[in-house]
N, C-alpha and C positions, 0 to 999 in steps of 0.2 A: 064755850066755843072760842077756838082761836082767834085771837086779831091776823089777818091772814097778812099784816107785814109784821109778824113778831118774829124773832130769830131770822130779819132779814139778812145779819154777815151769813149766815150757814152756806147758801150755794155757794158764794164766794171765795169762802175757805175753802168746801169741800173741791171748788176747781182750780184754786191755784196752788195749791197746798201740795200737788205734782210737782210742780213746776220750780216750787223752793227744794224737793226731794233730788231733780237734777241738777240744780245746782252746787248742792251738797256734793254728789257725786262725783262732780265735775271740778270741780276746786277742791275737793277736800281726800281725795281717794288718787292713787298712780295708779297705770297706766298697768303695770305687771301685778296689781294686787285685783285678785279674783274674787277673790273672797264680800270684803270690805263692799263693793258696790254691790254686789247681790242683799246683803242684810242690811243695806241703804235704802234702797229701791223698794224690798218687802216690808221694810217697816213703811215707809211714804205710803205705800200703796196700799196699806193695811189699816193705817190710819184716817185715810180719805176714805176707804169703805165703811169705818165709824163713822164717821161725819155722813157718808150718804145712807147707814141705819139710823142714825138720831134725824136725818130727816124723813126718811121713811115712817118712823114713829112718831116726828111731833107736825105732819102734813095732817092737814084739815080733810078727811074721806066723805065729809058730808057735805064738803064745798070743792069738790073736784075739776069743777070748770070754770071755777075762778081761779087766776093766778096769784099761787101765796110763794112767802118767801121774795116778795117784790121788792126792788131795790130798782129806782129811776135817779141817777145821777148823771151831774153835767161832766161832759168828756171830753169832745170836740165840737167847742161851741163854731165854730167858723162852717162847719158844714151838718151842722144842725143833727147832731148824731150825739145820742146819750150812750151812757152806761147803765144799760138795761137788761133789769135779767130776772126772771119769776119760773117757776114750775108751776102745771097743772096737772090732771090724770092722764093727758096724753104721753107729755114727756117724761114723765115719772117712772117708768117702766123703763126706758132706754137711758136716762139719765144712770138711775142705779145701776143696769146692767153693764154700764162700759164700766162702774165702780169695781163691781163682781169679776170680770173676764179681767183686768190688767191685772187685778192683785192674783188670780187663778195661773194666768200665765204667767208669771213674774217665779212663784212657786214651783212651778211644772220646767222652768228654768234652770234651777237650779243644778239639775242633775240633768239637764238634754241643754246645755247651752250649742250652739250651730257650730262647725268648725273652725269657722272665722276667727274667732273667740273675744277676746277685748269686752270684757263682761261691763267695764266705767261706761264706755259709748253704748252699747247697747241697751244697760238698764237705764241710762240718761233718756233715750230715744224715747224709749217707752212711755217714762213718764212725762215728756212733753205730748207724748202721743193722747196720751190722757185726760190732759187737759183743753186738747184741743176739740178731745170728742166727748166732754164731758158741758165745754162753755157752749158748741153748737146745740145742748138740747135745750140749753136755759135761758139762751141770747133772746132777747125782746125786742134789737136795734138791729136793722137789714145792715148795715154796716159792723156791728159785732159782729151777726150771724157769721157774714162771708168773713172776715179776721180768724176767727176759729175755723170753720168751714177750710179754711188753709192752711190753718197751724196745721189738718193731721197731713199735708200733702209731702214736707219736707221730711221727718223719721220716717213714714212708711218708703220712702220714694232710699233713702238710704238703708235700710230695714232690708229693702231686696235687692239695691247694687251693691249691698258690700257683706252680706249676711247669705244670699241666694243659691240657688245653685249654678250651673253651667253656665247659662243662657241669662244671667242674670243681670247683667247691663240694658242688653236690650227690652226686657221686660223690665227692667224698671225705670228708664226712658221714659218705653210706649206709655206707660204708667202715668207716669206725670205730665206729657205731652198733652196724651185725651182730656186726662182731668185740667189743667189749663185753657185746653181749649173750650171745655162747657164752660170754665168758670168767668173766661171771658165775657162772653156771648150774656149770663148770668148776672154779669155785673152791671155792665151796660143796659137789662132789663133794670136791675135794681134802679138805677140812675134816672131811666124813663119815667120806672111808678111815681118814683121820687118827686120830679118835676111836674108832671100831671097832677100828681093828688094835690102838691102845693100848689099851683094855678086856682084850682077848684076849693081848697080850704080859704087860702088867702095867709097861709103858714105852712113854713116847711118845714118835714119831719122824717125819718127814719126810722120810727119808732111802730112796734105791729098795729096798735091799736088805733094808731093815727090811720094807719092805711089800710084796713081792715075798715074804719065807716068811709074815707076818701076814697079810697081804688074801687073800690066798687060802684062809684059815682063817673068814673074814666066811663070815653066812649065804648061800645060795646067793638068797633071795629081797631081797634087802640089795642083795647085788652089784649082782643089776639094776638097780637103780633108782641107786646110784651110777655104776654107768657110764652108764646116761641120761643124769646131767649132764656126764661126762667126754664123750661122743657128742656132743653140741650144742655146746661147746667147742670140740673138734677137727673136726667135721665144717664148721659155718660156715668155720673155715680150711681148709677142702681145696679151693674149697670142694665139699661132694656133694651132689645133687639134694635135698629143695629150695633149701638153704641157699645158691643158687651166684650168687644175683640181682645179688650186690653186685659179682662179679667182672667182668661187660663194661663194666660203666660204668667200675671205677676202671681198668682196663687201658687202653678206648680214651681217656679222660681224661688220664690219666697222660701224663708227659714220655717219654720213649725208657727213660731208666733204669731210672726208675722199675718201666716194664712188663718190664725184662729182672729187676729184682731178683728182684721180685712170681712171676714165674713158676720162675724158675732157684732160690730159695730160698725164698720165705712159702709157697708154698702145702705146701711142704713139712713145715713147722712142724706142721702137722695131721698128715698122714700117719704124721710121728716119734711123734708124742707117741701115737696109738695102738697101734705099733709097743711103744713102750719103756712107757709107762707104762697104760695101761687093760689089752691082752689081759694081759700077766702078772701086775699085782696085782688083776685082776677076773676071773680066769678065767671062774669059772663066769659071770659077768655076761659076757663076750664070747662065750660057748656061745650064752645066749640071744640075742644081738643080732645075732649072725651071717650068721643069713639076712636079718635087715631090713638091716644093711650091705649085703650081698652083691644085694638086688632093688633098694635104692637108688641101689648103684654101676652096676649093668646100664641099670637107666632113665636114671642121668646119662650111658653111654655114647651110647644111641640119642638120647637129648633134645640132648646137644649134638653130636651129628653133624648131625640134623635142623637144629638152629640155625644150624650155621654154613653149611649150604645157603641160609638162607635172606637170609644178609646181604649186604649191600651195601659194606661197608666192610672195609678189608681185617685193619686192627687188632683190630676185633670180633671178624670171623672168627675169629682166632688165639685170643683169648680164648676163647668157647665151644670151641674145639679141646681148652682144656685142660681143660674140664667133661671131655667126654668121655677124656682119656685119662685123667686123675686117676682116672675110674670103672674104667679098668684094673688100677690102683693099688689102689684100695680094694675090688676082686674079687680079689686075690689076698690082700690080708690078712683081707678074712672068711673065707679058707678054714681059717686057724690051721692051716696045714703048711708042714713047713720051704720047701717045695717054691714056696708059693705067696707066703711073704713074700721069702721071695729074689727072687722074682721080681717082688712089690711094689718091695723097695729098688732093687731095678737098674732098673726102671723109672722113681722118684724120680730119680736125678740123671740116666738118657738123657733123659727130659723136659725137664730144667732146658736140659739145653745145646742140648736139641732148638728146643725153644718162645723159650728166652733169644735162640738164634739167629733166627729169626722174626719176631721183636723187633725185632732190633737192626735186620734189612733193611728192620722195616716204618715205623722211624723214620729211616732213613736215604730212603727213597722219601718218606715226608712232608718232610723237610728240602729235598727237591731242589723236587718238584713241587707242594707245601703244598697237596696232595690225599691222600685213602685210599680217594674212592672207585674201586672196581674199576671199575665202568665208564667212566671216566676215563682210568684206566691202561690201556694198550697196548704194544708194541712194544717192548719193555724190552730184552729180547734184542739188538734194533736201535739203541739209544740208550745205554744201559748194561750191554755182554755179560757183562762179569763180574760186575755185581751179579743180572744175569738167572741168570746160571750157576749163583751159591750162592742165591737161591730156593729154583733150582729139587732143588738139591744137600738147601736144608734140607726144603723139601717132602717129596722120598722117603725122607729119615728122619725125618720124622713119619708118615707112612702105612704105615711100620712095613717099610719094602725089608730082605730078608735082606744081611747084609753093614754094616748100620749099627746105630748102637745100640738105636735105636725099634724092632728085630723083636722084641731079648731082654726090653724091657721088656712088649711086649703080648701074643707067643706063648706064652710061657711062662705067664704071669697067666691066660690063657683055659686052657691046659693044664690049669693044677693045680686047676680046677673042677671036673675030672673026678673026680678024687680029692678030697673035701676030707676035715678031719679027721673019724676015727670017731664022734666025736659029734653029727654034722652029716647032715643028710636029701642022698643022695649026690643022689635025683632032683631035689630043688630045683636043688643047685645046677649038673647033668648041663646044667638046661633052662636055665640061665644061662648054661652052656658057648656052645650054640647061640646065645642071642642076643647075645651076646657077639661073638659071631663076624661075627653080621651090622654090626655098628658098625664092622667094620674095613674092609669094602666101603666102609660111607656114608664112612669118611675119606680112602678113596682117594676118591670122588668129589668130597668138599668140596675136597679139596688140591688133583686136578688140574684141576679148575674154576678153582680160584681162579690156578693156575698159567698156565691158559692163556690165562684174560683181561688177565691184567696183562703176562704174558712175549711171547706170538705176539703175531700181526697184526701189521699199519703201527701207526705212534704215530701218536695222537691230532693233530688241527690246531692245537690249542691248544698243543702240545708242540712241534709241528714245528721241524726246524734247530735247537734251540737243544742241540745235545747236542755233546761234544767229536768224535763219531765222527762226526757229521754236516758239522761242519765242517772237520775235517780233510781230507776227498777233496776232490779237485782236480776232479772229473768227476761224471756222472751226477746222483747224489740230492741231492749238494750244490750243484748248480749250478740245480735249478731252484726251493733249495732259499733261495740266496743271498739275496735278500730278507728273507726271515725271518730268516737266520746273522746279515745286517747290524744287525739290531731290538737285538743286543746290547749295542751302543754307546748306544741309544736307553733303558736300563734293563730289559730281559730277564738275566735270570739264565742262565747258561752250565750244563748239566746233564751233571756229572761223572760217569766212574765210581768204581770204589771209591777214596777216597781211602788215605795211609801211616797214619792212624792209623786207622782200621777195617780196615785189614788185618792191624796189630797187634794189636788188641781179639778180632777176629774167628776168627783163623789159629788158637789154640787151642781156640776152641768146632770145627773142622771137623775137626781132625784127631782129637781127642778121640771125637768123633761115629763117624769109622772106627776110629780102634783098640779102642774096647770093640766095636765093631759086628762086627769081625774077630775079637778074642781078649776074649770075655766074659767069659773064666776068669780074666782078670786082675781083676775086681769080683770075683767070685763067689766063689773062694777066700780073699778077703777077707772078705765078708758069711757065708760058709757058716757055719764051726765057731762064730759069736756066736747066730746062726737058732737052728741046733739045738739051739744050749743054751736060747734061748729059750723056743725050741716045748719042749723039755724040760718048762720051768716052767711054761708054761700046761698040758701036758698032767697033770701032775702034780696041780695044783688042780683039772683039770676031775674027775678019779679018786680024786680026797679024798671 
């Protein structure tokens, strides 16, 4: 058995190890060379995905709720804040998966960089972006946490004013305004526990585990009002009803990347941080707030189900999409049972790769047709079968099809409403069950809506002939089709299917989608034994 501090440099490397790749970049690459920083960027980003496989293989799976790979070093002694940083089963899955989606996008880049272009700042961004959301899963010190926690605010916040589309100032503003303003409000909780816990220790500390047996010792009328500001923090990140404004504008704004980052890793940021840092050092304060989580994730379900009925573009759609699932997410962790956060985390990263995927097709169809209106879009199937194909493939794993990952993220989260923890009014959250339930209908409808406008029918006039399948037959569709096929020559753009590097980029978001979707016990016995020690500690505070 491992010494669970052996190979403690590992996360360290594997998170700063971006961060010397933008540098690189950044000093060592002009301004006009395209090239050069892309095979900078892929190599960094390729090699931090080594680094997060050798940890993958040398983590202890029979001590999952213990933190290995610990490293507690002195930082900033003057305010009692370490350099601290461990993984366990919970973080372990997100930690990797931000490793997975930069080095995916980074590839998928290569041949769809945004029109912007300036590929030095761009791949630079990225890999700071990386490391910001790679040190938030690792961080042990509420003072690192939030440092990271903000490293990703500044690339992404430039990622969509200067990469974006139209409207792209103002959404990435709004963007960085809301997230400032939880983070505020966030900090200032941090500061409170801070003070509290040391009153009551008779030692001050920043560290989880300091405040995981202190804060939970905080008055019970205290708590609450500390997690209120942790709430507004984390919830703007998820983001949950009402906080969720700023999410369609920067997604449909945003460059391709950008929206797979944003979905497959930030919005996650919130959901961790309530996970690891508010239910267990505020126990009693997440008892109270449980049912408000718990009605405001049910309303973010049906509000963005309802939304993405209602839109007309297809990137939007996607984004309200993630209103609504994210409400799934944060219906299982107000239940505070092991039952229900498990089935929160495994819904965190089947989301990322679910919606990440989504993304990626929804910017690969703006690339072709430099549209997202759906009504626009037609005949995909007919023009581009294999991109029509994973669509339609990512569609039925967001609508949650048994057999892919989107079932165990959403069945389960409605499940554990039934039971939630003893402390918690079962009827509330029984009748949450139910409407819960019903948002999973409205996603089938939003999805296969949106699926069958853009995928069936003929294509569009405006589209006609200019597709590879179309001009390749010798007969029929193509021939009365030729006219149009000839306009190619005249400046019409040729509308490919998947190209080799989206199907690089891509092939591990699909496959990934079926193997948890088949054997979810390969997460789950991962996340389990770290949950329960959790739920452990909050139940523990909540009986103090």
């Amino acid at each position: 058995m491992n010494n669970l501090t052996d190979h403690n440099w590992l996360l360290s490397v594997g998170t700063f190890l971006p961060l010397l790749g933008a540098l690189f970049i950044m000093f060592g690459t002009s301004k006009d060379d395209e090239r050069t920083p892309k095979v900078i960027g892929i190599a960094f980003a390729g090699l931090t995905l080594a680094f997060g496989i050798a940890t993958l293989v040398l983590f202890d799976y029979g001590q999952s709720e213990n933190l290995q790979f610990f490293v507690d070093a002195e930082w900033i002694e003057v305010i009692s804040s370490n350099y601290a940083v461990g993984l366990d089963g919970i973080s372990l899955p997100l930690y990797f998966l931000s490793m997975c989606v930069t080095f995916l996008v980074m590839i998928y880049s290569w041949d769809n960089m945004p029109d912007a272009g300036n590929a030095k700042a761009f791949y630079s961004l990225m890999l700071i972006l990386q490391t910001g959301m790679a040190g938030t899963f690792i961080a042990q010190d509420l003072i690192l946490f939030f440092v990271f926690f903000e490293v990703v605010l500044l690339p992404m916040y430039f990622m969509i004013g200067v990469w974006g589309g139209e409207q792209r100032k103002y959404a990435s503003l709004k963007f960085f305004l809301y997230t400032m303003f939880g983070s505020a409000f966030m900090l200032v909780a941090f500061l409170a526990l801070f003070f509290q816990a040391g009153d009551i220790a008779g030692v001050q500390s920043f560290g989880f585990a300091h405040l995981y047996e202190f804060g939970a010792q905080v008055p019970g009328d205290v708590q609450v009002w500390i997690f209120a500001g942790m709430f507004l923090g984390f919830a703007v990140k998820v983001p949950m009803f009402p906080f969720h404004t700023w999410l369609p504008d920067a997604h449909t704004q945003a460059p391709t990347q950008g929206s797979v980052i944003l979905a497959a890793i930030l919005l996650k940021l919130g959901t961790y941080g309530f996970v690891r840092i508010a239910l267990p050092m505020l126990p009693k304060g997440a008892e109270e707030w449980a049912p408000v989580i718990g009605i405001l994730a049910v309303i973010g379900i049906i509000y963005g189900s309802l939304g993405c009925l209602a839109q007309t573009d297809m990137k939007r759609l996607i984004a309200f999409s993630s209103v609504a699932h994210m409400g799934f997410v944060m219906l299982g962790i107000s239940t505070l049972t092991t039952f229900g956060i498990n089935a929160a985390l495994f819904g965190m990263v089947a989301h990322g790769l679910i919606t990440g995927m989504l993304f990626f097709v929804a910017g690969s169809v703006k690339h072709r047709y430099h549209t997202l209106e759906i009504k626009r879009l037609s005949g995909m199937l007919l023009q581009m079968p294999k991109m029509g194909w994973i669509l339609g493939f990512s569609a039925m794993a967001s609508l949650g099809l048994p057999g892919l990952a989107g079932f165990w993220g959403e069945f389960p989260a409605i499940l554990s409403a039934y039971n939630p923890n003893e402390a918690l009014s079962e009827e509330l959250f029984r009748t949450l069950m139910v409407v819960a339930a019903v948002g999973t209908v409205l996603a089938a409808a939003y999805l296969l809506w949106l699926y069958q406008r853009t995928a069936f029918g003929e294509v569009g006039d405006e589209f006609k002939g200019q597709s590879e399948v179309e001009q390749g037959h010798g007969t029929g569709v193509a021939h009365s089709l030729s006219s149009a096929a000839n306009d190619d020559h005249d400046g019409h753009e040729v509308i490919r299917d998947v190209q080799p590097t989206e199907w690089i980029a891509w092939t591990p978001f699909l496959i990934a989608i079926v193997v948890f979707g088949v054997y979810p016990q390969l997460m789950f016995q991962v996340l389990d034994p770290a949950v329960t020690a959790l739920v452990d500690t909050i139940n523990a505070g909540i009986a103090r």
